[in-house]
C-alpha angles and dihedrals in degrees: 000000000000093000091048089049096049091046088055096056097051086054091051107101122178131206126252086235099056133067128254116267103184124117117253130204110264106252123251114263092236088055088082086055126089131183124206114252108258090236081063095063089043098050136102130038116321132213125207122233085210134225114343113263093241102167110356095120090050094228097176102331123164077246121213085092140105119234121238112256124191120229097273113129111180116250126256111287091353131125130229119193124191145195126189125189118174131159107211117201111205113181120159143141124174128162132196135162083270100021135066104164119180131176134175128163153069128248120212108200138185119192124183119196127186128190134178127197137230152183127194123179116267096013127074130257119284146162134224124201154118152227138225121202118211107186137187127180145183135139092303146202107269100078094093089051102044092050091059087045099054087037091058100039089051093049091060105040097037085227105131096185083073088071113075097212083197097072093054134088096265095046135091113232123213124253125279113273132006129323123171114172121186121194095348095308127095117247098181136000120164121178118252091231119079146093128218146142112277121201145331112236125188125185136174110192125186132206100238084178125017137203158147096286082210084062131087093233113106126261114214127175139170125212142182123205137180122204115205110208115242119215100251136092091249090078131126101199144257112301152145129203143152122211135184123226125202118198120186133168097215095183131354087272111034129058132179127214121199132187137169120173136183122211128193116207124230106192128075087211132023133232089274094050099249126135118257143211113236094225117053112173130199143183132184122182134157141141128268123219131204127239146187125263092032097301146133138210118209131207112186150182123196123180141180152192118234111259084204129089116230114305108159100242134100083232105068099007109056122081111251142204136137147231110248130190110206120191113188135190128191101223095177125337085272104043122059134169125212113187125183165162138232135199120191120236142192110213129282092054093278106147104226136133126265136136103298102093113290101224119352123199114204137177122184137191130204120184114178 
C-alpha cells in the first residue's frame, strides 16, 4: 500500500491556477523569532564614558596624591551632579628591626561632586567645582572575595606574594584597625571602626583642545585641584596638584584615555606621622571598548609615586598603582554608570599587597 500511495503522488499533478494542497511541515517554533544583527547594535556614531573614576572619592588611599580625571569638561551653564560609592579592603602586616605595620578594615565611602560650566570670551571652556567625602568603616565583607581572587590569580601567574596568608584559615589575622609602631613606640593607631567626613576637594579644568567627543579628533584638558584636609581618621592629607588628560576615539569602536598628574605636598608629616616628599607624581592610561546596549568595557593602569620618605619597609617606600576592570552603560544622553574593580599593585606593575587598598569596588553616577 505504500508503493501504491507514493505512485499515486508522483501522478498527482496540480494546476497553475489552483493552490497547493499539499500538507506542509508545521514550522519551528523559533522560525516567528528574529534577532538583531550584532553590527546593529555597533553602528552609528559612539560616544566614550570616559576613564574610569579609580580613586576620585579617596576611599583608603595612601593619600598626598591627585586622582586621575578623563577630558570632560561640563558644558557651558550647564550643571553636572555626582555620586561615588566605593568599598575599599585594606589588609596588611609587615615587621622589620624599625618597623611593625598592621592594617584591617574596610572603608565605605560616599563621595558627592558638583560642577558647573562656563565660557567666557577669549578663554576656553572650563568648569569649576568641588567634592565632599562621607566614610564609614569596620572588618568588612570582601575578604572572602579577595582571597578567591589572589588565589586565582596566583594559580595562573606562579607568583605566591600575590596571596595575602593572612587572610586564610590558618592564618592570624591582624587587629582591627591600624597599628604602626616605630622603634618599639607607637606612632599612630586608629580603631577600624568609625565614620566621619572626609575632605574637602576642589578642582577648575579647563578644555586645552576641544572637540566633538563622537570625533576622532583628540580631547585634551588641564586641571588644578586643592584638597583641604577633614578632622577624622579617614584624611588623606593637605595638597595641591594639576594634571593633563588626553581622550582619543582610535576606531569606532575603540577609544584611549590618558592622565599624568603632578602633586605637591603641604604637610611636613603625614597623618600617620611619617615624614613626606614635597613632589608626588602619577599617570593612568588604558583603552576603552564598545559594546552593545549603550555600554563600555575599561581596562585600566594606574600608577603612582610613593608620598613617604624612605622608611625601609614595602608598606610606605615602594611606588604604587593598581589594575582596574570598568564596565560602563548610557542610561540617557545625561545620565551615565561607571562600575568597576581595582586591584592594588607595587611598581612595576607586581601585583602584591601593601598598604594602598587591596581591591576596591566602585559605582559611579553622573547625571548632566
Amino acid at each position: 500500500m505504500l508503493f501504491v500511495a507514493r505512485s499515486a503522488g508522483a501522478q498527482q499533478t496540480t494546476s497553475p491556477d489552483v493552490p497547493d494542497q499539499s500538507v506542509q511541515p508545521p514550522a519551528s517554533p523559533a522560525a516567528g523569532l528574529t534577532f538583531p544583527a550584532a553590527s546593529s547594535e555597533l553602528s552609528g556614531h559612539w560616544v566614550p564614558l570616559g576613564a574610569a573614576p579609580v580613586d576620585q572619592a579617596g576611599a583608603g588611599r595612601r593619600g598626598y596624591v591627585l586622582p586621575g580625571e578623563d577630558s570632560d569638561v561640563t558644558a557651558a551653564g550647564s550643571n553636572q551632579f555626582s555620586i561615588h560609592a566605593v568599598a575599599a579592603n585594606n589588609f596588611y602586616r609587615e615587621q622589620n628591626t624599625e618597623f611593625l605595620v598592621s592594617q584591617r578594615y574596610e572603608t565605605h565611602t560616599i563621595a558627592l561632586n558638583y560642577r558647573r560650566g562656563f565660557k567666557v570670551r577669549g578663554f576656553p571652556r572650563f568648569d569649576i567645582g568641588g567634592q565632599v567625602q562621607l566614610h564609614e568603616s569596620d572588618s568588612g565583607v570582601l575578604n572572602g572575595l579577595i582571597l578567591g581572587l589572589e588565589s586565582f590569580w596566583t594559580s595562573l601567574t606562579g607568583y605566591q606574594q600575590s596571596t595575602n596568608e593572612l587572610r586564610s584559615r590558618d592564618g592570624t589575622a591582624p587587629p582591627l584597625g591600624t597599628l604602626i609602631v616605630r622603634n618599639g613606640v607607637p606612632i599612630y593607631r586608629q580603631e577600624g571602626n568609625g565614620s566621619g567626613v572626609g575632605d574637602v576637594y576642589v578642582i577648575a579644568k579647563v578644555a586645552l583642545r576641544d572637540s566633538d567627543p563622537s570625533s576622532r579628533a583628540a580631547r585634551v584638558s588641564a586641571r588644578i585641584g586643592i584638597n583641604m584636609a577633614g578632622s577624622s581618621p579617614f584624611s588623606e592629607g593637605n595638597f595641591v596638584g594639576a594634571g593633563f588628560s588626553l581622550d582619543q576615539k582610535l576606531l569606532e569602536g575603540v577609544a584611549f584615555h590618558g592622565d599624568v598628574r603632578a602633586t605637591r605636598t603641604l604637610d611636613q608629616m603625614s597623618a600617620w606621622n611619617l615624614s613626606l616628599r614635597r613632589w608626588t607624581y602619577g599617570f593612568s592610561a588604558g583603552p576603552e571598548f564598545r559594546l552593545p546596549k549603550n555600554s563600555s568595557l575599561n581596562l585600566q593602569i594606574d600608577g603612582s609615586s610613593t608620598p613617604y620618605r624612605p622608611t625601609g619597609t614595602l608598606a610606605f617606600d615602594k611606588g604604587y598603582g593598581a589594575i582596574t576592570f570598568g564596565l560602563g552603560h548610557r542610561f540617557s544622553p545625561h545620565v551615565t554608570t561607571q562600575l568597576y574593580v581595582r586591584e592594588n599593585m607595587n611598581l612595576p606593575f607586581v601585583v602584591r599587597w601593601n598598604t594602598d587598598p587591596d581591591l576596591s569596588l566602585g559605582l559611579k553616577v553622573r547625571i548632566h
